[in-house]
Backbone as a chain_set.jsonl record, in Angstrom:
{"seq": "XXXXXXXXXXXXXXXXXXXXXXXXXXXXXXXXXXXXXXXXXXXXXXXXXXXXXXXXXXXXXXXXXXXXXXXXXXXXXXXXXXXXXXXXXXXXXXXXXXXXXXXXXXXXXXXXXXXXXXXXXXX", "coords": {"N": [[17.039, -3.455, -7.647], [15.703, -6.523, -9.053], [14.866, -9.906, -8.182], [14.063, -12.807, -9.876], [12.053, -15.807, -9.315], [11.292, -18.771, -10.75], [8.957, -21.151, -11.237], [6.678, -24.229, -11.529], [7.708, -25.605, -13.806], [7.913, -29.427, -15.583], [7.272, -32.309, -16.433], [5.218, -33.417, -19.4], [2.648, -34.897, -21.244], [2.274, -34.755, -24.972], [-0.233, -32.407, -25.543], [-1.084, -31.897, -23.403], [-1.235, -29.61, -20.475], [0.471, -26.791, -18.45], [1.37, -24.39, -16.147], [3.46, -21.601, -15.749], [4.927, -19.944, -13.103], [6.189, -16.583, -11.857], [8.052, -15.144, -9.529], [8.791, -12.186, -7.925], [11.054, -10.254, -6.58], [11.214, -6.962, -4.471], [9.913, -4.118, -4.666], [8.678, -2.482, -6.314], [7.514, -4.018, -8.606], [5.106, -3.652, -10.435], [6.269, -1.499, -12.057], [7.941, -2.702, -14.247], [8.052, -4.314, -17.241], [7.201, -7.624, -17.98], [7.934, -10.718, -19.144], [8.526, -13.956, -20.619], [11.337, -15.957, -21.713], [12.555, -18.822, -23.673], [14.906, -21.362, -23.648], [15.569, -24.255, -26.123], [17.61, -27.099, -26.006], [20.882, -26.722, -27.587], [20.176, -24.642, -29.184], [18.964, -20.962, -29.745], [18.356, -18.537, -27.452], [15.083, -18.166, -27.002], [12.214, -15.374, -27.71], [8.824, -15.413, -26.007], [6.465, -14.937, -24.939], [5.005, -11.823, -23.406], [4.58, -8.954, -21.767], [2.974, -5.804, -21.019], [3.847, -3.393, -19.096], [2.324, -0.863, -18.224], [-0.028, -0.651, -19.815], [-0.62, -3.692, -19.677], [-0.28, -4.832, -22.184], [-0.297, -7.162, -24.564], [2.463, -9.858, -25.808], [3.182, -11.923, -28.242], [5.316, -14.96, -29.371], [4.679, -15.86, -32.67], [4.295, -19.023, -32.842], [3.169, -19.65, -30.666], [0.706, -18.216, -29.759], [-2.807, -18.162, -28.982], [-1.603, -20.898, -27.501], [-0.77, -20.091, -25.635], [-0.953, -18.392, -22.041], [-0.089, -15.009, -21.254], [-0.14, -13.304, -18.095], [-0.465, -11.267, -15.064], [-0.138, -10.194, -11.906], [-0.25, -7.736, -10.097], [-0.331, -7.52, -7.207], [0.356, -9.434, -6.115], [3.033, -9.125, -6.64], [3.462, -11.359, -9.206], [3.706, -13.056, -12.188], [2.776, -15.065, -14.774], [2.399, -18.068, -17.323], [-0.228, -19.241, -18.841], [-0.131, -22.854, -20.557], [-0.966, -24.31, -22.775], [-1.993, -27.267, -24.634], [0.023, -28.637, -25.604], [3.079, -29.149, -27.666], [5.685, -30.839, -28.239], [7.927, -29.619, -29.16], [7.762, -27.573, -27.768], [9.55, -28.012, -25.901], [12.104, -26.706, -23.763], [14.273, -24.481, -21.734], [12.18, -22.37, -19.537], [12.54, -18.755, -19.027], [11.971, -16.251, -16.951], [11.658, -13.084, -17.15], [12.331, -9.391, -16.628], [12.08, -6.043, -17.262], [12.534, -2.746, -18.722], [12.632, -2.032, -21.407], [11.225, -1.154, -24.511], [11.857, -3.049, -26.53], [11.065, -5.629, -26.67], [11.248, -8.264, -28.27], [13.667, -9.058, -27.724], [17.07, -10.423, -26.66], [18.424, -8.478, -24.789], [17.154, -6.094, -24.15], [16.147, -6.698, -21.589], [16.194, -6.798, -18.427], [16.705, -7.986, -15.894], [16.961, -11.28, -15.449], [15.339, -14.709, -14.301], [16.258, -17.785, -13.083], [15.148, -19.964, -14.753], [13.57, -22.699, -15.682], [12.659, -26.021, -16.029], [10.797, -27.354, -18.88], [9.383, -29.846, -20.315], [7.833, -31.746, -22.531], [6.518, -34.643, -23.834], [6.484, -36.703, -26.571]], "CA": [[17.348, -4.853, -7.917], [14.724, -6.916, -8.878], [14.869, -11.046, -7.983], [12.747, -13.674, -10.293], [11.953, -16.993, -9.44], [10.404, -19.681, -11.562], [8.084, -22.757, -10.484], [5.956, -24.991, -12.217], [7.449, -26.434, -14.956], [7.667, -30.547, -15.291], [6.98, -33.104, -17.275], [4.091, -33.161, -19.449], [2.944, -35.514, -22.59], [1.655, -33.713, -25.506], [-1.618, -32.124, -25.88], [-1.19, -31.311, -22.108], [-0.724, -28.182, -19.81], [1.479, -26.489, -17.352], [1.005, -23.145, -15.479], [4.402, -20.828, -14.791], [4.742, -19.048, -12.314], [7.487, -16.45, -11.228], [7.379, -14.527, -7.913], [9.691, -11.108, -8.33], [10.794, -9.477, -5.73], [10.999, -5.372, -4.674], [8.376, -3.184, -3.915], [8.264, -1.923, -7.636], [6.925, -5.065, -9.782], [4.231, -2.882, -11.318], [7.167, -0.28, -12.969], [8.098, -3.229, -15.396], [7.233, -4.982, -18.228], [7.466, -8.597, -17.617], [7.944, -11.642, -19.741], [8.977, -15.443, -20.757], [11.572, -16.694, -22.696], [12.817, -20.188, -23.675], [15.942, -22.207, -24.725], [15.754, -25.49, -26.18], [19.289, -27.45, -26.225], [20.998, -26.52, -29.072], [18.964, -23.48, -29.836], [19.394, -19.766, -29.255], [16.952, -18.148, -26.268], [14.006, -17.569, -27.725], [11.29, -14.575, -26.491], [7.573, -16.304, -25.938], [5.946, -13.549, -24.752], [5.596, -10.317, -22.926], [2.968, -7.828, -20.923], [3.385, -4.668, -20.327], [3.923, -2.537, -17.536], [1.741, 0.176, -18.553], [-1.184, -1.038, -19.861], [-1.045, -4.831, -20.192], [-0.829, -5.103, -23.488], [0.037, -8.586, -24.378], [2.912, -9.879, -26.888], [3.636, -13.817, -28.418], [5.809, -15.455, -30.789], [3.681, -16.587, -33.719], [4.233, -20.269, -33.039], [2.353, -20.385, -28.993], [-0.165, -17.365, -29.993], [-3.505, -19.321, -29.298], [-2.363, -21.458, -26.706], [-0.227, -19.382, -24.203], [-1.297, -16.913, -21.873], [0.962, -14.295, -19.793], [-0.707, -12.711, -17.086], [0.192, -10.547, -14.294], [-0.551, -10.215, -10.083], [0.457, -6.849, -9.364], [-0.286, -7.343, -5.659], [1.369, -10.185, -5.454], [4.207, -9.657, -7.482], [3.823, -12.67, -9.75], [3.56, -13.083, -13.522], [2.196, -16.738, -15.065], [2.685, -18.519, -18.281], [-0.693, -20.556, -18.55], [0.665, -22.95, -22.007], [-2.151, -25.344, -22.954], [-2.402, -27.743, -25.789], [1.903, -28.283, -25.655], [4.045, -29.393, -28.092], [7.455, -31.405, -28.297], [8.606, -28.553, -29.531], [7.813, -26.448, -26.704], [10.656, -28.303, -24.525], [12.926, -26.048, -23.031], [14.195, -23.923, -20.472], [11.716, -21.303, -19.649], [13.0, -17.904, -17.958], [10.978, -15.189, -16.44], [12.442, -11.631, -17.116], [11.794, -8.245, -16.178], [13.043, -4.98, -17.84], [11.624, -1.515, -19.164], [12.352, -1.341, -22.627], [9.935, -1.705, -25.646], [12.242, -3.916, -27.771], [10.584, -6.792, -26.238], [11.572, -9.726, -28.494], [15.545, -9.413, -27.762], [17.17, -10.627, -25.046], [19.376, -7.297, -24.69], [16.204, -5.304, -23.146], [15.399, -7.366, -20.46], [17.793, -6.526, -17.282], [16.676, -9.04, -14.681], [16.61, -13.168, -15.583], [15.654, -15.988, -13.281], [17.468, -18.956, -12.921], [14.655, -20.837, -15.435], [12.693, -24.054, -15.13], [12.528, -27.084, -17.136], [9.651, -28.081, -19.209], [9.226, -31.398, -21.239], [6.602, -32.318, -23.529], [6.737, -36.295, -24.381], [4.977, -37.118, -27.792]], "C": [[16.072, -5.692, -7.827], [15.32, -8.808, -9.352], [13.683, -11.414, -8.84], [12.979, -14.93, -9.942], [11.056, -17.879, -9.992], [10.023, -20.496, -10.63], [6.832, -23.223, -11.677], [6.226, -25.651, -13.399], [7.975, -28.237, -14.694], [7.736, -30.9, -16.656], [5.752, -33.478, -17.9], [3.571, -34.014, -21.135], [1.858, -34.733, -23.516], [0.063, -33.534, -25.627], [-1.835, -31.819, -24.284], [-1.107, -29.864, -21.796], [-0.506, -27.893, -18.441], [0.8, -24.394, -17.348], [2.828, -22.695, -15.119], [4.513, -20.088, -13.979], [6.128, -18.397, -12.112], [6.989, -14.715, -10.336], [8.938, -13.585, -8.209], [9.445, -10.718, -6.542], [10.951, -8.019, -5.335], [9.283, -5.134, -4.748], [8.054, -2.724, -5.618], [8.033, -2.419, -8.629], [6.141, -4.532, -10.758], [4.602, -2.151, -12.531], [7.684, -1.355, -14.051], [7.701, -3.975, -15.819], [7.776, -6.136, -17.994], [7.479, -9.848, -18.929], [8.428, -12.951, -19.567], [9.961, -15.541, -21.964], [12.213, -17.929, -23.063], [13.721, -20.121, -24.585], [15.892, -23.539, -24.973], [17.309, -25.902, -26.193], [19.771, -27.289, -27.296], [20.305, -25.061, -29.619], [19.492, -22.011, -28.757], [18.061, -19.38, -28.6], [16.297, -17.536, -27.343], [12.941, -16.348, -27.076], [9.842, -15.417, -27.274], [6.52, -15.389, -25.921], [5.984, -13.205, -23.51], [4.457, -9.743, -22.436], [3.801, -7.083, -20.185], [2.576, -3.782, -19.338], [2.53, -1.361, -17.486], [0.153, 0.034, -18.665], [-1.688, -2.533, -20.083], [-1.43, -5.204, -21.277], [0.188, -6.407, -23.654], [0.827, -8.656, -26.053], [3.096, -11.883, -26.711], [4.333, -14.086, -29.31], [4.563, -16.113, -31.256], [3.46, -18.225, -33.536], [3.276, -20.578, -31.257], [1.432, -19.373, -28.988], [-1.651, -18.78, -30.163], [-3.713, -20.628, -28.137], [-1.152, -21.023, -25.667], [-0.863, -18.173, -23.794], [-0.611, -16.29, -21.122], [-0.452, -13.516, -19.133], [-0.02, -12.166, -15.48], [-0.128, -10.154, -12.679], [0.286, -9.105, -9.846], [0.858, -6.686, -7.628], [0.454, -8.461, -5.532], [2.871, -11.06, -6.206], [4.909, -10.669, -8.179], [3.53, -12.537, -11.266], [3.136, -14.466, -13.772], [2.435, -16.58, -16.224], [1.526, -19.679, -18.247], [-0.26, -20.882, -20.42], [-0.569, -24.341, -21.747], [-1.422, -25.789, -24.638], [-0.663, -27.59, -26.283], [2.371, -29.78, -26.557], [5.233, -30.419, -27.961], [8.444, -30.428, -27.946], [8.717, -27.164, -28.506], [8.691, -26.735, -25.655], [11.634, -27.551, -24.484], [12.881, -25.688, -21.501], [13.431, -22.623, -20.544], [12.246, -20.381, -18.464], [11.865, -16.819, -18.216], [12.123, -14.085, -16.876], [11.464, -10.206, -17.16], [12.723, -7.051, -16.479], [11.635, -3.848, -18.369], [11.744, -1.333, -20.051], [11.732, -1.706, -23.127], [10.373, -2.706, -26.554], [12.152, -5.576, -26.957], [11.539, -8.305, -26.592], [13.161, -9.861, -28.184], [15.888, -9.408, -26.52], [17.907, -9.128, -24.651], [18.232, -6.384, -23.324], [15.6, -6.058, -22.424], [16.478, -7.069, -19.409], [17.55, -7.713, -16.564], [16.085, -10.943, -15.486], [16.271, -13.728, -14.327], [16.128, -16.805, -13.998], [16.803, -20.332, -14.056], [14.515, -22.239, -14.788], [12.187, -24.836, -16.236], [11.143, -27.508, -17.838], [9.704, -28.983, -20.343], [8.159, -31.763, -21.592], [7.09, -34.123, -24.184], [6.249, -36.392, -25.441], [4.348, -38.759, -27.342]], "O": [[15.39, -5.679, -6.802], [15.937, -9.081, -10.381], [12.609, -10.815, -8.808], [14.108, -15.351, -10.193], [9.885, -17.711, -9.65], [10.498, -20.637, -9.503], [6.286, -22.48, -12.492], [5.346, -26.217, -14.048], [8.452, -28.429, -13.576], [8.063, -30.262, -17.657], [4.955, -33.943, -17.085], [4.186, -33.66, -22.141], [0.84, -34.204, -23.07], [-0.718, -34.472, -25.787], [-2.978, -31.455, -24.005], [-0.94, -29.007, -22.664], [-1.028, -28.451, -17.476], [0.194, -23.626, -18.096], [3.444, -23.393, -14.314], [3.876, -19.094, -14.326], [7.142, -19.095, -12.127], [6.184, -13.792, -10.453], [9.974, -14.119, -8.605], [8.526, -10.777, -5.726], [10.694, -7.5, -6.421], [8.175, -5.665, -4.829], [6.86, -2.724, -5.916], [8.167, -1.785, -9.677], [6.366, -4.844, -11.927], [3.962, -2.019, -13.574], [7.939, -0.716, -15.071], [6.897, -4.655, -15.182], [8.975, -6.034, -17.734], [6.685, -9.505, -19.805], [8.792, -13.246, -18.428], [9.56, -15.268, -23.096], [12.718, -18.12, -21.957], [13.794, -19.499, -25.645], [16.189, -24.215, -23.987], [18.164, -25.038, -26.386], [19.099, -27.731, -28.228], [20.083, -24.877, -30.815], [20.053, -21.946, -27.663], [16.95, -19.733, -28.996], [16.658, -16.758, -28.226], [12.845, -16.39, -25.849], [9.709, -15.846, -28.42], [5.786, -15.151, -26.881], [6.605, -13.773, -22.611], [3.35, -10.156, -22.783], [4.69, -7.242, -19.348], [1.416, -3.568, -18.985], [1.883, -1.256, -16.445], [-0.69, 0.458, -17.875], [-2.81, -2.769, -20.532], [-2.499, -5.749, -21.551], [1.218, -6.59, -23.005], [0.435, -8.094, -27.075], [3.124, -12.691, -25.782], [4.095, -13.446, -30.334], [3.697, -16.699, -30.606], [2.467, -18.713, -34.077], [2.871, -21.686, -30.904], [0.983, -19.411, -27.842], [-1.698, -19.772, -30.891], [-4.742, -21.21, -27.793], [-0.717, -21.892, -24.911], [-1.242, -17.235, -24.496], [-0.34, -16.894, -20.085], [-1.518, -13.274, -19.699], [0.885, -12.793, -14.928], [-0.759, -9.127, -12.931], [1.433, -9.289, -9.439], [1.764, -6.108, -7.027], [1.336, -8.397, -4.676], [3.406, -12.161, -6.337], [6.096, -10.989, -8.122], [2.894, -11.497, -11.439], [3.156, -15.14, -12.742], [2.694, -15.454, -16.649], [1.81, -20.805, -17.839], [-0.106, -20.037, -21.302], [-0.827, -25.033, -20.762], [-0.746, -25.143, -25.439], [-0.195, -26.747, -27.049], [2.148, -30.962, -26.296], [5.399, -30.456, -26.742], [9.304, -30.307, -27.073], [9.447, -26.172, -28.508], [8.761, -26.033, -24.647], [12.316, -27.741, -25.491], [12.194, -26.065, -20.551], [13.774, -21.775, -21.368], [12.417, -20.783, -17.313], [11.157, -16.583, -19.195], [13.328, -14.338, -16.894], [10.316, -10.038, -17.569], [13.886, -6.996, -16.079], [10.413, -4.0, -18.398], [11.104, -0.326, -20.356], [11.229, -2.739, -22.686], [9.574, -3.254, -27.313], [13.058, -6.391, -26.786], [12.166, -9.071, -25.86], [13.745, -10.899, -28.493], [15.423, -8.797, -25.557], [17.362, -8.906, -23.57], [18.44, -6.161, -22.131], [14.383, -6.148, -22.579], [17.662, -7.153, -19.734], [18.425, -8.565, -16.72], [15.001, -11.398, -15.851], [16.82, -13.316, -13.304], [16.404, -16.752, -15.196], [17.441, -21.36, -14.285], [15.067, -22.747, -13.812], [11.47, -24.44, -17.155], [10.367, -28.09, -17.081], [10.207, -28.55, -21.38], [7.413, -32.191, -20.711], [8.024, -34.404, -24.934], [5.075, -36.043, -25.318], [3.402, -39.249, -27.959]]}, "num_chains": 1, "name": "protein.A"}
């Protein structure tokens, strides 16, 4: 059983940036591949991107490629979302998730969600 919790998202007017953070818990953070994904209101969860377990290889939707970065704290079982240079369009709810399969962009292969954390872009 693996716990995620989000932190850092806020309020932010555009052309700004926010840092996510989400703190997993279990002894075995390393064994999966970790990611972000976001729902705006109205809108079906989207995947943002992704880093894997294995070798840190890094995935993005085409539209935040550029100015998101995932990154990963094996020791201290944390993952980040730094998101620079933000959008309107980037307002949602962002969730942390953690799962082992390769079909990254769908929510299906992800087993573990957190509880997500609001972020707002003003124009």
């Amino acid at each position: 059983q693996v716990q995620l919790v989000e932190s850092g998202g806020g309020l932010v007017q555009a052309g700004g940036s926010l840092r996510l953070s989400c703190a997993a818990s279990g002894r075995t953070f390393s064994s999966y591949n970790m990611g972000w994904f976001r729902q705006a209101p109205g809108k079906e969860r989207e995947f943002v991107a992704a880093i894997q377990r294995s070798d840190s290889t890094y995935y993005y939707r085409e539209s935040v490629k550029g100015r998101f970065t995932i990154s990963r704290d094996n020791a201290k079982n944390t993952v980040f979302l730094q998101m620079n240079s933000l959008k309107p369009e980037d307002t949602a709810v962002y969730y942390c998730v953690a799962g082992t399969s390769s079909a990254i962009i769908t929510t299906a292969a992800w087993t573990y969600w957190g509880q997500g954390t609001q972020v707002t872009v003003s124009s």
